[in-house]
PADREN-527430 format. One record per residue (C-alpha): residue number from 0; chain; x, y, z. Coordinates in steps of 0.1 Angstrom, whole numbers, plus 5000, padded with zeros to 4 digits. Example, Ala and Ser with C-alpha at 12.3 -4.5 7.8 and 13.67 -1.06 7.14 Angstrom:
REM residues 2
n, chain, c1, c2, c3
0, A, 5123, 4955, 5078;
1, A, 5137, 4989, 5071;
END
This chain:
REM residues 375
n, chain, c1, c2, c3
0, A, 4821, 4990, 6112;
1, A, 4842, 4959, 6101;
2, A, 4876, 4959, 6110;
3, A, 4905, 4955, 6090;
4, A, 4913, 4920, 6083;
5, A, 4952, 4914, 6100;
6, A, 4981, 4893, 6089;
7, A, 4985, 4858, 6095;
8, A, 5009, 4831, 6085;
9, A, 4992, 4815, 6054;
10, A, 4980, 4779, 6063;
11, A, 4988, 4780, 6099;
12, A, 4961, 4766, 6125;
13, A, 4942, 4775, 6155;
14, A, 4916, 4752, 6170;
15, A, 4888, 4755, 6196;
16, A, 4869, 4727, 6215;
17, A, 4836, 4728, 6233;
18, A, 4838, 4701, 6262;
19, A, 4811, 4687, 6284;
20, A, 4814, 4693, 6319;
21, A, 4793, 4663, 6336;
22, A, 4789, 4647, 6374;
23, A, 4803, 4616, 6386;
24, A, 4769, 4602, 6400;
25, A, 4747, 4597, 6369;
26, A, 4770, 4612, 6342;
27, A, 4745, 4644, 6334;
28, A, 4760, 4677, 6330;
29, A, 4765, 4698, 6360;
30, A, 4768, 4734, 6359;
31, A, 4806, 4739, 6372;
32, A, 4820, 4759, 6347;
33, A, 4830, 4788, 6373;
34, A, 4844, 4763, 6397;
35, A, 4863, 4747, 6369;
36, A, 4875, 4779, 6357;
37, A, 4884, 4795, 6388;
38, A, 4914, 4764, 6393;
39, A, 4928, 4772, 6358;
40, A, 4931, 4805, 6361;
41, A, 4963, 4810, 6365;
42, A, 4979, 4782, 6347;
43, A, 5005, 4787, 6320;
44, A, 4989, 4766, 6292;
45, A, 4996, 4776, 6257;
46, A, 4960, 4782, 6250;
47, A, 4931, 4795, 6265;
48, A, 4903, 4781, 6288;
49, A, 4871, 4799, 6288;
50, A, 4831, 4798, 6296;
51, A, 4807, 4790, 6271;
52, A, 4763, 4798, 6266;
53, A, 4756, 4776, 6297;
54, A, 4773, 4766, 6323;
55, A, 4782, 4729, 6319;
56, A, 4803, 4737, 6291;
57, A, 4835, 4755, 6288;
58, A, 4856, 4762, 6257;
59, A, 4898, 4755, 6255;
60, A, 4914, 4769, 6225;
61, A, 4954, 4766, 6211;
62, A, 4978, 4793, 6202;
63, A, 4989, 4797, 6169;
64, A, 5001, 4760, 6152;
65, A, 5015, 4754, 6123;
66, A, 5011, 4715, 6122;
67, A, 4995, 4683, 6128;
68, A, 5022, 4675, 6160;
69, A, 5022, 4712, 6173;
70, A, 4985, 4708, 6176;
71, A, 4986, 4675, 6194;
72, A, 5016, 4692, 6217;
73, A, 4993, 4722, 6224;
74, A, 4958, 4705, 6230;
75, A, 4976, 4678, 6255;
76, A, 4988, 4700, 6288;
77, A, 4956, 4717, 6283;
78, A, 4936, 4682, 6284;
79, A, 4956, 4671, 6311;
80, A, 4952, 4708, 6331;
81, A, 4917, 4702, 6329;
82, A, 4913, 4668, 6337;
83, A, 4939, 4676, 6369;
84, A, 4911, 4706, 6378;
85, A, 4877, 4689, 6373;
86, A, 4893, 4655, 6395;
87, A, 4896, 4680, 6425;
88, A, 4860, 4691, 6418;
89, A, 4851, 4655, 6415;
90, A, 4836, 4662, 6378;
91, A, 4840, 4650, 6345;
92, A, 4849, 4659, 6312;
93, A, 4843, 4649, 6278;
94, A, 4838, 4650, 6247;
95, A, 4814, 4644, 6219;
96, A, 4789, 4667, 6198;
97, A, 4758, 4664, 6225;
98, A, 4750, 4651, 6259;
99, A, 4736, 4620, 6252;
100, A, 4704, 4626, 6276;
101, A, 4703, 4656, 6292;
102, A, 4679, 4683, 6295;
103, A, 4684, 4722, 6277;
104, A, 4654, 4734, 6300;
105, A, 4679, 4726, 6335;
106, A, 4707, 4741, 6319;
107, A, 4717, 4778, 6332;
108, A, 4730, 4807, 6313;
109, A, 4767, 4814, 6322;
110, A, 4769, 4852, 6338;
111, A, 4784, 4877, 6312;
112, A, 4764, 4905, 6297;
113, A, 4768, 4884, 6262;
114, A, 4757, 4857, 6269;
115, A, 4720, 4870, 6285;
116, A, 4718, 4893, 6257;
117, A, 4718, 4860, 6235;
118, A, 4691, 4845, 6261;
119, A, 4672, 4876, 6264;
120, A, 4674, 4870, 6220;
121, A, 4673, 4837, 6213;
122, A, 4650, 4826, 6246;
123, A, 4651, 4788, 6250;
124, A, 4672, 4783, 6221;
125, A, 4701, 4797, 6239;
126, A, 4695, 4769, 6265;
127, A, 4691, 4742, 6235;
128, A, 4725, 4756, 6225;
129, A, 4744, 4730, 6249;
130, A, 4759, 4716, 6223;
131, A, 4795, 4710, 6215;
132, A, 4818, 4717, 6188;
133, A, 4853, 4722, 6171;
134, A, 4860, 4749, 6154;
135, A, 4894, 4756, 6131;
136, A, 4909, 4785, 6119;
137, A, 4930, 4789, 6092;
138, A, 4955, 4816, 6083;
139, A, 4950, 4830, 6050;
140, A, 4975, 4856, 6029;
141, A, 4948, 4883, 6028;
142, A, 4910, 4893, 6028;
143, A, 4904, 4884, 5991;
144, A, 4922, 4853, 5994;
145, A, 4900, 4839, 6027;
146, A, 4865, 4845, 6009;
147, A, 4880, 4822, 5983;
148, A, 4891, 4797, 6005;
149, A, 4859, 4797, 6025;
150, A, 4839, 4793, 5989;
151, A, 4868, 4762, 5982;
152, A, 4861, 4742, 6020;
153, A, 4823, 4744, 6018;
154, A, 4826, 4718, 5988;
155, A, 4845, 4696, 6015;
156, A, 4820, 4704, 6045;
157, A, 4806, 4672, 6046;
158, A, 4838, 4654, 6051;
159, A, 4848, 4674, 6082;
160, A, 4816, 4667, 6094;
161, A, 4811, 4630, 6089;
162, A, 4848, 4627, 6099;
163, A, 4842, 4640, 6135;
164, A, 4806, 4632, 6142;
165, A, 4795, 4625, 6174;
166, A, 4756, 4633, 6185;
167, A, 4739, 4606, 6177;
168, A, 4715, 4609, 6207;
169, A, 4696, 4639, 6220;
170, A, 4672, 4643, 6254;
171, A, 4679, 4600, 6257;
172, A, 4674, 4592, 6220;
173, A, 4690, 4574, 6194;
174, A, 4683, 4601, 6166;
175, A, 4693, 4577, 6133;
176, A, 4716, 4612, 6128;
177, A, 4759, 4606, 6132;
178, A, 4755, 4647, 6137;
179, A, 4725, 4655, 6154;
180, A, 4740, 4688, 6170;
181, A, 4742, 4703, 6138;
182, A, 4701, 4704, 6133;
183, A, 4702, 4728, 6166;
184, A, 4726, 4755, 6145;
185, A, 4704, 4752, 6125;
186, A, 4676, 4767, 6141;
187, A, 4694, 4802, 6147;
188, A, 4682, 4826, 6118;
189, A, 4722, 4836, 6110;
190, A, 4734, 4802, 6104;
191, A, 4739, 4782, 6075;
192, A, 4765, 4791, 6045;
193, A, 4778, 4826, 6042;
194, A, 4769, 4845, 6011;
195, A, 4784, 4844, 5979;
196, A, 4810, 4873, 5976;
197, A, 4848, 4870, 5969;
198, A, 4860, 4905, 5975;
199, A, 4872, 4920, 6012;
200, A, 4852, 4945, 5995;
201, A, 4820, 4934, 5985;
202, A, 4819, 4916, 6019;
203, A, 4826, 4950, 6036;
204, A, 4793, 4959, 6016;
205, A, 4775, 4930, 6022;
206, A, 4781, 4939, 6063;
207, A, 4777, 4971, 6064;
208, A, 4738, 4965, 6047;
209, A, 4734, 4938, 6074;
210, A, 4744, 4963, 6103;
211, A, 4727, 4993, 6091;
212, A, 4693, 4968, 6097;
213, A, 4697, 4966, 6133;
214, A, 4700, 4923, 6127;
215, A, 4742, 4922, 6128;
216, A, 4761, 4940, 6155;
217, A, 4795, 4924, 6149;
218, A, 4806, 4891, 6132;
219, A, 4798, 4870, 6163;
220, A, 4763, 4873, 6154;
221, A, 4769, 4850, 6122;
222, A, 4767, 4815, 6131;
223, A, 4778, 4805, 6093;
224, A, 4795, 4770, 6087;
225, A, 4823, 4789, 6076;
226, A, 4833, 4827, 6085;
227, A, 4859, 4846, 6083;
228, A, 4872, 4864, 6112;
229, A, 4893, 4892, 6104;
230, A, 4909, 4902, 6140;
231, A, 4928, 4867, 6135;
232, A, 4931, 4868, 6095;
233, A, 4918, 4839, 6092;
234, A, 4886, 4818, 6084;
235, A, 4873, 4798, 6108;
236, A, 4855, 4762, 6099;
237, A, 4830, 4757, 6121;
238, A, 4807, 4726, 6112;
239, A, 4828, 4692, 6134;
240, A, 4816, 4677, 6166;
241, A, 4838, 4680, 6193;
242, A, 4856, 4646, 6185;
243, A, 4860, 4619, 6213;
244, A, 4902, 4630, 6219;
245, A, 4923, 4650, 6213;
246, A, 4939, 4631, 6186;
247, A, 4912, 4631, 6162;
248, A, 4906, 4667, 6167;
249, A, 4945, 4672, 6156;
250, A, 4933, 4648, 6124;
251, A, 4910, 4671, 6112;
252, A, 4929, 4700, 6116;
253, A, 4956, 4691, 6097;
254, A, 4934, 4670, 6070;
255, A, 4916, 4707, 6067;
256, A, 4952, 4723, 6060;
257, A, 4961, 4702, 6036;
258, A, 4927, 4706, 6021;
259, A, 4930, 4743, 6023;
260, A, 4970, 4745, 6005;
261, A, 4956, 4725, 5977;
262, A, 4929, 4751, 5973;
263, A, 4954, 4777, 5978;
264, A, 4983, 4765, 5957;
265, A, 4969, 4745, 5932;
266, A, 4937, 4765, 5925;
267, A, 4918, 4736, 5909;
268, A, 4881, 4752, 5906;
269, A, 4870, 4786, 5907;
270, A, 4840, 4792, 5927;
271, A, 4811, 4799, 5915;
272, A, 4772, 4806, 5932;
273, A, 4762, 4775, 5917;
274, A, 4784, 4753, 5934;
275, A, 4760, 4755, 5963;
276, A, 4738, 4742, 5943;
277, A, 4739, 4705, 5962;
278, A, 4755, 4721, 5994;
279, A, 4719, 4716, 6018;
280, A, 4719, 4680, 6003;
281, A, 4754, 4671, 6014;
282, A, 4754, 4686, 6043;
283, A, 4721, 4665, 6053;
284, A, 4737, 4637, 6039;
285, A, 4765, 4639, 6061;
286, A, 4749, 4644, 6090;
287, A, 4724, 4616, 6092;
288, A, 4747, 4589, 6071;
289, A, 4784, 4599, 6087;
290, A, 4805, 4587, 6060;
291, A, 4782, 4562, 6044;
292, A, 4757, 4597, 6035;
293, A, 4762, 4605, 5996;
294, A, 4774, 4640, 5980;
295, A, 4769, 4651, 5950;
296, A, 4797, 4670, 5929;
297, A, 4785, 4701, 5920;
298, A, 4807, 4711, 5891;
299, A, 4802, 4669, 5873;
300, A, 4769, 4664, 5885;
301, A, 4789, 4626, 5902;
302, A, 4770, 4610, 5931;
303, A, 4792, 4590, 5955;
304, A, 4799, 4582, 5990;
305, A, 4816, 4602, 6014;
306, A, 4844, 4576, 6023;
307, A, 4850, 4573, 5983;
308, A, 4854, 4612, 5980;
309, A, 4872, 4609, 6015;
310, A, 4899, 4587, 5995;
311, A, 4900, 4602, 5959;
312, A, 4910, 4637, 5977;
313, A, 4933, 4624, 5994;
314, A, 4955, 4608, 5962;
315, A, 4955, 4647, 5951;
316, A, 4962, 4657, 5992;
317, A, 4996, 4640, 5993;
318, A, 5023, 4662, 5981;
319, A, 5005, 4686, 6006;
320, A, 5003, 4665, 6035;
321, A, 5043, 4658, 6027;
322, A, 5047, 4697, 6026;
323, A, 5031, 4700, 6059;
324, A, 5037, 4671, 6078;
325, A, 5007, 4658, 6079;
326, A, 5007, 4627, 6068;
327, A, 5001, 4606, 6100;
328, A, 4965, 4627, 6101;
329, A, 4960, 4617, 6065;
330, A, 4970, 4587, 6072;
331, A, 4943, 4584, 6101;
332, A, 4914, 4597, 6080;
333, A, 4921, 4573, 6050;
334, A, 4915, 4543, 6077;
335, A, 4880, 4563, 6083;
336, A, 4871, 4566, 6054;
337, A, 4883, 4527, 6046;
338, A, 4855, 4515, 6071;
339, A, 4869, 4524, 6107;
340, A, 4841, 4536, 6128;
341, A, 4840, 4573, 6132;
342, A, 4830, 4589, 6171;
343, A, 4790, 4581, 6165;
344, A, 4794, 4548, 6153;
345, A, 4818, 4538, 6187;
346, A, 4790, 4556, 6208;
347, A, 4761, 4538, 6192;
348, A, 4781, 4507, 6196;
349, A, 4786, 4513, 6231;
350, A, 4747, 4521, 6238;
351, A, 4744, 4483, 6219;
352, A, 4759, 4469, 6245;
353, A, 4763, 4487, 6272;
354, A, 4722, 4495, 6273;
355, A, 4728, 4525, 6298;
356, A, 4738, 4560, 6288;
357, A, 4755, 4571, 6316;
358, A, 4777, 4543, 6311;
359, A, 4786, 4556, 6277;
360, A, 4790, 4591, 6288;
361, A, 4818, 4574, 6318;
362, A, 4833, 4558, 6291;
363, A, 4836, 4592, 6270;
364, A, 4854, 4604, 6303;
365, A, 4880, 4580, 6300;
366, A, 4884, 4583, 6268;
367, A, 4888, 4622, 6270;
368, A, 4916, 4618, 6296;
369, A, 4936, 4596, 6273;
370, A, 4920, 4556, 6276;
371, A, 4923, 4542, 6248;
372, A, 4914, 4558, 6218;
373, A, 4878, 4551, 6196;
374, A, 4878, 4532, 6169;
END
């Protein structure tokens, strides 16, 4: 049975990183997410710290935030906690949406009943899931009012994609994608959008049919770009990389609030089914281009590039971003979208020159602890 969906604060945030936990002799992942965990423990962070599918992988996650700077002040002492942790383990961590070069069939299931029952499911697809994301939630007034939110943020799905992209290589290659990790979600059979209702109700219906076949056995089995996740009241957008810092992971958070309070307050379209009409062809576009990929507007019929949709949204964001204090993220996406590389264009530029991927993944290290920033 689905549960009730709970009060939230409208518009307030939570956000979730998947980091790479690698070794400090060639830079692949090691499996020391136990070790890792095991120091944390019992640290007063405002978040959480937990495992993740495998076991070079683990998962930090904020409280409740209701802005661009609570974010950044949440996500920092957990960054620094488990920087601190992994340096007495002699590890690395890191960002970024895959490992540039290592391989899913040495990677080992992390011990919980869950996660072998997605093994004993998925079989080596679980292992191919070592990839890492961000996900953000999003506080929304009520049931009815997240299924039209979700509908509202899947027009803008490839511009939190491009803007946080960060796989460009897989098992050593240079893919030509800026979000490569996203063609592995893809493979699971419940990913993808989520269906077209706008009712608590009709969703309700449309779960209870996907139960009663045996497929669904609670929402975690929906790997949807966008779900809603009604033990938070929120929806949760779960399509971006895990960015390079922490800073950019704060950027998109708040540029998807501001997005999400101009959905909310100034209703401009009404969804409809056929607005996912181009929604496969953006998404690819954003994934293999990054911000140079094309969308197409699904209620004109307009074709143009990401970085100039990027910029016209974000003439119509301001008052928002002023509302919420979000202006300095706003502020760092417009630069984006004016030409500044995003995390897959630094990496590729790094592999230019550089010539040695373990090099780059050092170099995401340092980055991830705080020096400097990309871009």
């Amino acid at each position: 049975m689905l549960e009730d969906f709970h009060d939230s604060r409208p518009l307030s945030m939570g956000v979730e990183l998947e980091l790479q936990i690698v070794n400090k002799r060639d830079y692949d992942l090691t499996p020391c997410a136990a070790d890792l965990l095991r120091l944390l423990e019992k640290k007063d962070l405002p978040g959480d710290i937990k495992p993740e599918i495998t076991s070079s992988m683990i998962e930090l996650s904020t409280g409740i935030c209701q802005s661009h700077q609570d974010v950044i002040d949440q996500l920092t002492p957990i960054r620094d906690a488990i920087v601190k942790a992994a340096r007495k383990l002699d590890v690395g961590i890191c960002g970024g949406g895959t490992h540039p070069f290592q391989h899913w069939s040495q990677q080992r299931i992390f011990d919980t009943p869950r996660f072998h029952q997605i093994s004993e499911l998925y079989g080596y697809l679980s292992k191919q899931f070592t990839i890492f994301g961000q996900h953000v939630h999003i506080g929304c007034p009520g049931p009815d009012e997240a299924l039209v939110l979700l509908h509202g943020l899947s027009r803008y799905i490839p511009h939190f994609i491009a803007l946080t992209a960060s796989s460009p290589f897989v098992q050593g290659v240079d893919t030509g994608f800026h979000s490569a990790r996203l063609n592995s979600v893809f493979a699971f059979p419940l990913s993808g959008r989520a269906p077209f209702v706008t009712t608590w109700q009709d969703f309700t219906h449309f779960y209870e049919k996907m139960t009663r076949t045996g497929v669904v056995k609670s929402m975690k089995d929906f790997y949807w770009d966008i779900r809603p996740k009604p033990e938070f009241g929120t929806i949760e957008v779960r399509v971006m990389d895990t960015p390079l810092t922490i800073e950019r992971a704060a950027m998109v958070a708040a540029y998807i609030q501001c997005v999400a309070r101009w959905l909310m307050i100034e209703k401009p379209v009404r969804p409809e089914e056929d607005h996912y009409l181009p929604y496969t062809f953006n998404r690819f576009q954003s994934c293999r281009f990054g911000l140079d990929g094309t969308v197409a507007d699904p209620v004109t019929g307009e074709h143009r590039t990401i970085r100039e949709d990027i910029l016209a949204l974000l003439e119509k964001l301001a008052p928002h971003a002023a509302e919420l204090e979000a202006e300095e993220a706003c502020n760092q996406v417009r630069a984006l979208a004016k030409g500044q590389d995003n995390d897959a264009s630094w990496l590729r530029n790094l592999q230019d020159h550089e010539q040695l991927l373990p090099e780059v993944v050092r170099q995401q290290c340092l980055l991830w602890q705080g020096t400097p920033s990309p871009g």
